[in-house]
Steps between C-alpha positions, in 0.01 A plus 500: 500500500382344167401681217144331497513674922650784321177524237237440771677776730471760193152380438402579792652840510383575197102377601554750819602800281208432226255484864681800685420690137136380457403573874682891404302496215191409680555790778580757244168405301254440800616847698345753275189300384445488969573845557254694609275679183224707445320478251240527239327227207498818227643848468227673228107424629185621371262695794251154524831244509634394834850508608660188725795654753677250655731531809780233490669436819777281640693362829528777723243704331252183435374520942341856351078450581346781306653779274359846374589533144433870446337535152433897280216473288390167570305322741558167672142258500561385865748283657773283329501162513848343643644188421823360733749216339836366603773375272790236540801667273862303580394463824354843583200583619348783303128674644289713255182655527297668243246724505287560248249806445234596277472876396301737229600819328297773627584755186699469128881673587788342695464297814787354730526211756766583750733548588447220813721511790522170723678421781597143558582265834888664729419830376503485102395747276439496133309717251371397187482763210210668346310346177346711265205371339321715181121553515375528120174695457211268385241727285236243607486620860477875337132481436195325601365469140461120495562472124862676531577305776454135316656668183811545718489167688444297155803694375723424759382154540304535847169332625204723531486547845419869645324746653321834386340773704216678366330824641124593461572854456899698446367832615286557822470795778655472872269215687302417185512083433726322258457134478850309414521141402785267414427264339694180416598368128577121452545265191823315673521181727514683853511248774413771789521870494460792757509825563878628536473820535248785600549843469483802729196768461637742716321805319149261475224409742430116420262236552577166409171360265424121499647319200476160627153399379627609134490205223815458274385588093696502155587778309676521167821683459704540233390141361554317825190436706660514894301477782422834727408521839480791694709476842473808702293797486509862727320808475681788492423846691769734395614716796656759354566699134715439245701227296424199720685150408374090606772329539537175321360191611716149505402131429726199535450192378653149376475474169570098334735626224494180284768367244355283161628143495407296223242444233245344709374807718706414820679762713774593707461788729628691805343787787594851430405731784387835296381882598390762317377839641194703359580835328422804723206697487485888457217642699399909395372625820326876491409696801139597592396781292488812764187577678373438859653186697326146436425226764555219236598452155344262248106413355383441826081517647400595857199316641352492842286298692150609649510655859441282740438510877432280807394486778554886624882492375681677236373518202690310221666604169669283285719600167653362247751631255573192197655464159876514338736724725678449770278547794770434818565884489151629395368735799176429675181706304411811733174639515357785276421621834515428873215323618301531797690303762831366591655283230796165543647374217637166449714334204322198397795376287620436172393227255713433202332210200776340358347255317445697136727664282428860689554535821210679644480625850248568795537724789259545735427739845250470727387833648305564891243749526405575849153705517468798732118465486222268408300553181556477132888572430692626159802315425670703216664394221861355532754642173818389443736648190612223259729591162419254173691403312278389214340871490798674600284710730454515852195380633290567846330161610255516730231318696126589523347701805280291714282573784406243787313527813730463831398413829746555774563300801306550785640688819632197765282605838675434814266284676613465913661158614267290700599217698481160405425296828449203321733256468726331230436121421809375355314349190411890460837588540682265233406779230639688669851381542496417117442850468799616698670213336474595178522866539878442681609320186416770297643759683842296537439470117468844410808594756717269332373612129568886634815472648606261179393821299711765702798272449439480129435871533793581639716268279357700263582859586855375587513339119409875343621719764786704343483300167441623159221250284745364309699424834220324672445304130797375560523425845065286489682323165816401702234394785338315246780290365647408857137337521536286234238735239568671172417800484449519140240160523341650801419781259293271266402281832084510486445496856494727864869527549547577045209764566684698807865462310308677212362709704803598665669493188256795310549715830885495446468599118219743556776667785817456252286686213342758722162403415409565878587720751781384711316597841207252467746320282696354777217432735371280253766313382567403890160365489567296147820393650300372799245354317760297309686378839185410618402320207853282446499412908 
């Protein structure tokens, strides 16, 4: 062989060593940059910053469709989004898939994503370790003074973009109203915003007041003029005493963070999705001053309609007890003393106006009187016991005595059949056969309606039979949410099926807080919870 064969032979040796070492170089640098990883864009947040967790995986692992990252003292905003890509390296194939989730810290301390175990295609198993992420306390979120809170965000370099919640009163007695509004702070660049995050009023009766018609306004604070709108507001019936807390409230938004580029005013800028929670609200809740039991608690009036009657039937009372309280476990008025005949009464429902900043209520009954005799007839006064607030006294409303002159129906004489011997033309009998007609459908109607209302009866009984109220809370929410509703928006709903879940709502916390007497108490939360089955479908 000649030395110029010789040279080309050792080239080429040579050129396969320097490629045999490139392609080891290659494998040793590509293998732990495709392993499978968890984890996160930033180890130290603030409370309103959002944290990115990503879920690398590869070849066996990469068939994976869905994993559960379990998160402490975060929470995960919905579902990731997944991405799938294939790479060529020296002639191998290599899958990954990433996942990609969005999450919030709930409260300042430590949280921790992970650890993550996975299980890949022929069996394998891998888990990736734990990462600690620190949760620095952010004094802005500590109060819902608005000028402390853009103090803080101008010193930490933050767009003023928040929430407050403001109370009408800090001190009230059990059932008295307190009117809670949020409202929302803005002198940033949001491109949308919502509500995150609602909070629980476990130891408050609520209803939800209408915001929507409210017009945004400016207000000056601190030297920067930001724009305020109010965004939800709830009256407040405190159900029991003592130190009573509402939760914060969240709002999330996208915020254009921009970046200064140049003398001439132009701008570079990216989408920030920010939160920020309200500060809580401490509620002082004081017990009824002892005395005599009260139907209703607030500054309510008790009016009733004139006495009416027609045609020979029961005579006709109507009342109505109205003002700021919460109404949907007032008791009926009773008379200051029985009245001369037998007496029905029926619950003419509840009527809430949303529409101001109060939320005022109207309950109404409508009582049967059923004369003994004809002649003129006394219908006494109807008292109910009310405790107000604003006088801190107990109070005994009551309607005015009236008198009215009855007539009773007359006695139905038994008159003896006689025969008809004449006969039926059929033009005279087409009436007729409407008649029957239409009197069939009804009666297949009202069968149908009953036995649709023993069913929802029964359902009913079985759902509170041998369950405490907080049980059968549970299992009407849980019956809720397998039919597609929220339980917490059906509790600001405006409509039949909102009313009965309220309903059936201030039943359960009137049992749970002993404010009734568990006897009656369970015969009328059967017929809540079948009003609110009835009233869903």
């Amino acid at each position: 062989m000649t030395n110029d064969g010789l040279r080309k032979r050792g080239f080429v040796i040579l050129h396969s060593k320097f490629e045999i070492r490139n392609s080891l170089l290659i494998l040793l640098v590509a293998s732990p940059l495709l392993a499978n990883d968890l984890s996160v864009d930033k180890r130290t947040v603030r409370i309103d910053e959002p944290v990115s967790i990503v879920v690398s995986l590869e070849d066996a692992f990469a068939g994976v469709d869905t994993v559960n990252v379990p998160v402490k003292n975060l929470e995960i905003d919905g579902p990731p989004s997944v991405s799938s890509e294939f790479s060529w390296i020296n002639g191998v194939v290599v899958r990954r898939k990433v996942f990609r989730f969005t999450a919030h810290p709930l409260q300042p301390g430590g949280a921790l994503v992970g650890p993550l175990r996975i299980e890949g295609d022929g069996g394998q198993r891998e888990t990736l370790p734990v990462v600690s992420i620190q949760v620095v306390p952010d004094a802005a979120i500590g109060t819902n003074d608005p000028t402390s809170i853009v103090r803080e965000m101008n010193a930490t370099g933050r767009d003023p973009f928040f929430v407050v919640a403001s109370a009408d009163r800090t001190s009230a007695y059990v059932g008295e109203e307190i009117i809670v509004t949020w409202t929302l702070y803005n002198g940033a660049s949001v491109q949308q915003w919502q509500i995150g995050r609602v909070p629980k009023l476990d130891d408050f009766w609520t209803e939800e007041l209408d915001v929507r018609n409210e017009q945004p306004s400016r207000a000056l604070v601190d030297g920067v003029v930001l724009q305020t709108l109010p965004i939800r507001r709830v009256a407040l019936f405190p159900l029991r005493s003592g130190t009573l807390h509402v939760g914060s409230m969240e709002i999330a938004g996208e915020v254009m963070r921009r970046i200064d580029a140049g003398p001439f005013g132009l701008f570079e800028g990216s989408l920030i999705d920010v939160r920020f929670p309200s500060a809580q609200l401490a509620i002082e809740a004081k017990p009824i001053p002892p005395g005599p039991p009260v139907d209703a608690v607030g500054d309510l009036t008790l009016s009733c309609a004139k006495p009416q009657q027609k045609g020979g039937g029961p005579v006709v009372v109507e009342a109505r007890l109205s003002g700021r309280g919460n109404l949907r476990a007032a008791e009926a008025p009773r008379w200051e003393r029985a009245p001369d005949g037998e007496v029905q009464v029926e619950d003419a429902g509840v009527a809430v106006d949303r529409t101001h900043e109060v939320a005022v209520m109207r309950r109404s009954w409508k009582y049967l009187l059923f004369p003994r005799q004809p002649g003129a007839m006394t219908i006494p006064p109807l008292v109910t016991r009310v405790f107000s607030p604003s006088s801190v006294a107990r109070k005994t409303l009551q309607c005015q005595a009236a008198v009215i002159n009855v007539v009773t129906a007359p006695p139905v004489v038994e008159r003896p059949a006689q025969q008809v011997t004449r006969s039926m033309s059929p033009r005279n009998a087409r009436p007729w056969l409407i008649a029957i007609v239409v009197v069939t459908v009804v009666a297949v109607v009202i069968i149908v309606l009953m036995r649709r209302r023993r069913t929802v009866a029964a359902r009913a009984a079985a759902l509170v039979a041998q369950r405490s109220p907080a049980e059968v809370r549970t299992a009407i929410n849980e019956m809720l949410i397998d039919r597609k509703l929220d339980p917490e928006e059906l509790l600001r709903e405006p409509s039949e099926r909102g009313e009965s879940y309220r309903a059936f709502r201030s039943i359960t916390d009137a049992l749970d807080t002993d404010r009734i007497d568990e006897g009656s108490g369970r015969a009328l939360l059967a017929e809540r919870v079948g009003d609110l089955l009835e009233a869903i479908g």
